[in-house]
N, C-alpha and C positions, 0 to 999 in steps of 0.2 A: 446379384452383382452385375448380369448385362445390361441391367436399367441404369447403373452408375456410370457403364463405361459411354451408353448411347450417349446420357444427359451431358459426359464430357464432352463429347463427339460436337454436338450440338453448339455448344460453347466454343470451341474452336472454331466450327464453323463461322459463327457469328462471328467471331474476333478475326477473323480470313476476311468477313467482308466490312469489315468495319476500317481494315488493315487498307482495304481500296479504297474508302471516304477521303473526298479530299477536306483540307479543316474546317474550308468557308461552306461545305456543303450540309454541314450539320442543321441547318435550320430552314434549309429551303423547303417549300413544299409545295411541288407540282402540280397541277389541275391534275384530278382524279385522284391524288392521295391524299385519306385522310388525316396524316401526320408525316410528320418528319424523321432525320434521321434519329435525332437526341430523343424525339418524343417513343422511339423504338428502342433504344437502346435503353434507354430510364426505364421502358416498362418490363422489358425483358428482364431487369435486375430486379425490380420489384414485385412483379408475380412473382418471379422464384423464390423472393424471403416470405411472402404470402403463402405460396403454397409450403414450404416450409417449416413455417411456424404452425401452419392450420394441420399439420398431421405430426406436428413432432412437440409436445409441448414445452421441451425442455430449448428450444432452439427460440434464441434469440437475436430478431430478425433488426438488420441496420440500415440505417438511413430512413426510417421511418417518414422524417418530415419531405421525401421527397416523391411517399405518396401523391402531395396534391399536385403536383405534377404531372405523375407518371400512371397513377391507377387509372382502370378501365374508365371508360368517359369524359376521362379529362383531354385538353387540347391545348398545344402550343398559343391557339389564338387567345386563350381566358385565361393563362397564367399571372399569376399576381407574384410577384418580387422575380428572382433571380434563379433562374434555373442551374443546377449545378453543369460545371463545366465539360469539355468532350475530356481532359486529363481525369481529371474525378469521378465521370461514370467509368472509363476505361480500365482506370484503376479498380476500383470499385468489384465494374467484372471479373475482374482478374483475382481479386483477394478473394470475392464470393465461392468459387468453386470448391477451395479447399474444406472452408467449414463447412459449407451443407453434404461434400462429401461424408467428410467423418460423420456430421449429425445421424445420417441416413447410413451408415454400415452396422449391420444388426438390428437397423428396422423396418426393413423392407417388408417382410411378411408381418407386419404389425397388422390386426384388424382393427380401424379407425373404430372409436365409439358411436359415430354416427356415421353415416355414409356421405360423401361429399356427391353432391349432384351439379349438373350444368346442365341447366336448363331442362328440360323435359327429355332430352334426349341421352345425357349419361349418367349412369352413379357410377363412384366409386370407392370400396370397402375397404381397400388395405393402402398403406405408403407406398406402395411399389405401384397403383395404378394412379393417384396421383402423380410421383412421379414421371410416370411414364406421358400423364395427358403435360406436366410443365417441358418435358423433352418438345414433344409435339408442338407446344405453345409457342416454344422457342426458335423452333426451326420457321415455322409461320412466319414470324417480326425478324428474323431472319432475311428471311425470304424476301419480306419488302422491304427492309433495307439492301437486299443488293439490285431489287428493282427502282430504286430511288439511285442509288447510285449509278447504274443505265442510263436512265433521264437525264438526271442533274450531269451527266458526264464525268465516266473516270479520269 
C-alpha cells in the first residue's frame, strides 16, 4: 500500500509543477533539453498505462494512439498530426490515477510471469517493483518539467 501512496505523491507533485507552466510554455524547448513540456507530461501518462498494462493483464490502458507521440524515443520535432492538448493531457492525468489505483490494490505482491528488466542493470519480479521504478520514472519528467519551467520562466 506505501507504493500506491508514493505513486500518488509523485502525481501530485507533477500536477504542483505543471500548476506553475505557463500555457504558451508547453512547447518550448530550451538548448540542452531534450523535450518539452507536453512531450513530458504525454509521456509521463503513458508509461504509466504501459507499465500498467505490462504487469496487470486485466488493465486496460487509454489513449493508446498517443503513444506515437509520447513513448520512449519519440520527439516534439518528428511528430506527425496533432498532438493532444495541455487541457486533455491534464485531464487525462487527472482521470489516470484512480483507475490504475484500484487496478493495483491487491496486486501488488503479484509475481510477474516473466521478470520485467531495463536494460542490463534492473529486473523486476513483482507489481509492486514495477511500480515503484513508474513512481521513480515519474518523479524524473517531473523533475524536468519544473527545470523547463526555471528556464522557460515562471
Amino acid at each position: 500500500m506505501e507504493t500506491i501512496e508514493q505513486l500518488k505523491f509523485a502525481r501530485m507533485y507533477t500536477m504542483g509543477r505543471l500548476s506553475q507552466a505557463k500555457e504558451n510554455a508547453w512547447d518550448e524547448q530550451p538548448t540542452g533539453f531534450n523535450n518539452t513540456i507536453r512531450w513530458n507530461v504525454g509521456h509521463i501518462y503513458c508509461s504509466l498505462e504501459q507499465f500498467a498494462a505490462k504487469v496487470l493483464p486485466s488493465y486496460e490502458p487509454q489513449h493508446t494512439e498517443w503513444d506515437a507521440f509520447f513513448a520512449m524515443g519519440t520527439s516534439p520535432a518528428k511528430w506527425e498530426g496533432q498532438a493532444p492538448s495541455n487541457e486533455e493531457l491534464l485531464t487525462a492525468l487527472k482521470e489516470q490515477m484512480p483507475r490504475v489505483v484500484e487496478a493495483l490494490e491487491g496486486n501488488l505482491d503479484k509475481v510477474l510471469p516473466e521478470p520485467m528488466k531495463i536494460g542490463d542493470m534492473l529486473t523486476m519480479k513483482t507489481v509492486d517493483a514495477v511500480i515503484q521504478f513508474a513512481t521513480w520514472h515519474e518523479g524524473l519528467h517531473a523533475g524536468v518539467i519544473h527545470g523547463l519551467n526555471r528556464v522557460i520562466g515562471e
